[in-house]
N, C-alpha and C positions, 0 to 999 in steps of 0.2 A: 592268749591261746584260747578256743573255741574250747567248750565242754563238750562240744559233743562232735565229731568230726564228721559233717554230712557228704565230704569226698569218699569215704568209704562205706558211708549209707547209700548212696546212689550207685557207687560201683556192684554191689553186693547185687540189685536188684535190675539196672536198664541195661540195655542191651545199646552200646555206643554206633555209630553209624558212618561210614567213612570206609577211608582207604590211605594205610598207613604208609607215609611219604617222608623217609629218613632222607636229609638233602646235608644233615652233617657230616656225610662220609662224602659229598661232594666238594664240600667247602675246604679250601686249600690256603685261603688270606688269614692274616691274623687278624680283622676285623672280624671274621665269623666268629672263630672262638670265643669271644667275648660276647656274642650273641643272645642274649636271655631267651630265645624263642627253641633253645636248645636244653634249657631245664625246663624250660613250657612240655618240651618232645619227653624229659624224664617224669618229671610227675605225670603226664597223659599214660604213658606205659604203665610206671608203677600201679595206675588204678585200671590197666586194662581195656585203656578208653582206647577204639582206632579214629586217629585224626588224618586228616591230610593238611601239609605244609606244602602252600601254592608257590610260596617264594621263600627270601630271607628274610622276608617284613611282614607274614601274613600267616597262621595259621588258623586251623577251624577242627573243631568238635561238635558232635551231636551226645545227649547223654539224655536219659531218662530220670524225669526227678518222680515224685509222689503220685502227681496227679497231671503232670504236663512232660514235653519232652523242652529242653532245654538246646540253642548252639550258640556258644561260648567262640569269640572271633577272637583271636590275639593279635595285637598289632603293633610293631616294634620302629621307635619311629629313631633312630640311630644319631641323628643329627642333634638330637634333644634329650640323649639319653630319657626315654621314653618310651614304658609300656605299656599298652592300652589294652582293658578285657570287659568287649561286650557282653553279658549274658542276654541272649532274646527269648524269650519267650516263644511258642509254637502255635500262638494265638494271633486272633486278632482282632481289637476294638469296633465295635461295630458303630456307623457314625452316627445315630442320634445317642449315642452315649460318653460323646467325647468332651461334652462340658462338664459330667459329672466324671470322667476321667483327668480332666487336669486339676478338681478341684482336690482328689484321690489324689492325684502326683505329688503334690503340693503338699498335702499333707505328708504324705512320704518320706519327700523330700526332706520335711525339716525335722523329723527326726535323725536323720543320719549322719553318723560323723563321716562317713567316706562312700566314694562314688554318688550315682543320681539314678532315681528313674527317667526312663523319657519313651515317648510314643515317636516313633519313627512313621517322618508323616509320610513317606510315600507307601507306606505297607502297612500302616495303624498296628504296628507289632510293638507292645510295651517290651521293653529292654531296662539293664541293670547297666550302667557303666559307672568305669575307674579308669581312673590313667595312674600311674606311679612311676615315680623318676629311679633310675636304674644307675647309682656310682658308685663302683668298687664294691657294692654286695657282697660280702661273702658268704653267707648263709643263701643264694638266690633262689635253691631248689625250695627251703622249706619256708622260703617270702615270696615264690608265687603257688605253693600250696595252702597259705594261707591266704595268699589275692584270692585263689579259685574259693577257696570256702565260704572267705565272707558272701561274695557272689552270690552263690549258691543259696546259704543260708539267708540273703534279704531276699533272692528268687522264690523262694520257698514260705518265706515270711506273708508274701504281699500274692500269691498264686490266685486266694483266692477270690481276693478281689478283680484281679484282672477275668479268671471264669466270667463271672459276674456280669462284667462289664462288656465280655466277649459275647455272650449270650443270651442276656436278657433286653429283649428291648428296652426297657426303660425301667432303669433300676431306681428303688425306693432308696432313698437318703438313709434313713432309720438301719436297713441290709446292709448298704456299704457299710458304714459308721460299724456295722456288729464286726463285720469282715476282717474290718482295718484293726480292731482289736485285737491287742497278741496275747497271746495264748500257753498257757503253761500245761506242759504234758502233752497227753495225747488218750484218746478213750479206744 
């Protein structure tokens, strides 16, 4: 469990962006029920977030973090027992600085024990992804508010390198490197 719960840091302060789209009260199969994209719709509420649910395998959030806005894609892949949650970023990579962006991912990357960075090449938008296999959960509301967090908190983690990297033409190695460095507390 996180020490510090940044779901309800963020709810406390952005303003979520959408159009809430309950499709649970339309689902009638007992496949829906079992749906996880249906405690996806209860943690969103509980923190106040309005999302819209495009289908039964897709939803989306906007949410505001510190210093960027955040949309969070949920994607429910049924056949695979499989839930997938992008966090994007509301940025984007500028291209002379996407050599020193993968070399950033990279490092990223191999800190992490779960999910990846990645630059989404058609939109240079750095993203947080996780997939996680979804059987017989029972606890599932407080195992995807703990997906959303971790999320969140490695979104939060690495923001401000992405800035960085969004808006400087040509960033010093020495800046990154200070960037990627994590940070205890807050001044």
């Amino acid at each position: 469990m996180l020490g510090v719960r940044i779901i309800k840091y963020i709810s406390d302060t952005p303003k979520a962006i959408g159009h809430k789209v309950t499709m649970r009260d339309q689902a009638n199969t007992q496949n829906d029920m079992h749906n996880p994209l249906d405690s996806v719709e209860d943690v969103l509420s509980d923190n106040n977030w309005v999302y819209s649910r495009m289908n039964n395998q897709e939803l989306i959030v906007e949410v505001s973090g510190t210093s960027c806005d955040y949309r969070l894609l949920f994607v429910w892949q049924e056949h695979l027992n499989a839930l997938q949650l992008c966090c994007q970023y509301n940025i984007e990579i500028i291209p002379e600085n996407m050599n020193m962006a993968a070399t950033a991912l990279m490092d990223m990357n191999s800190d992490l024990w779960m999910g990846h960075f990645e630059i989404t090449k058609g939109t240079l938008s750095p993203s947080f992804r996780q997939t996680c296999l979804i059987h017989g959960h029972h606890e599932l509301k407080s195992y995807i508010e703990d997906l959303v967090d971790i999320s969140l908190v490695q979104c939060e983690r690495y923001q401000t390198v992405f800035q960085l990297l969004a808006h400087e033409n040509t960033v010093n190695a020495d800046i990154l490197s200070l960037a990627m460095m994590e940070t205890l507390g807050e001044s």
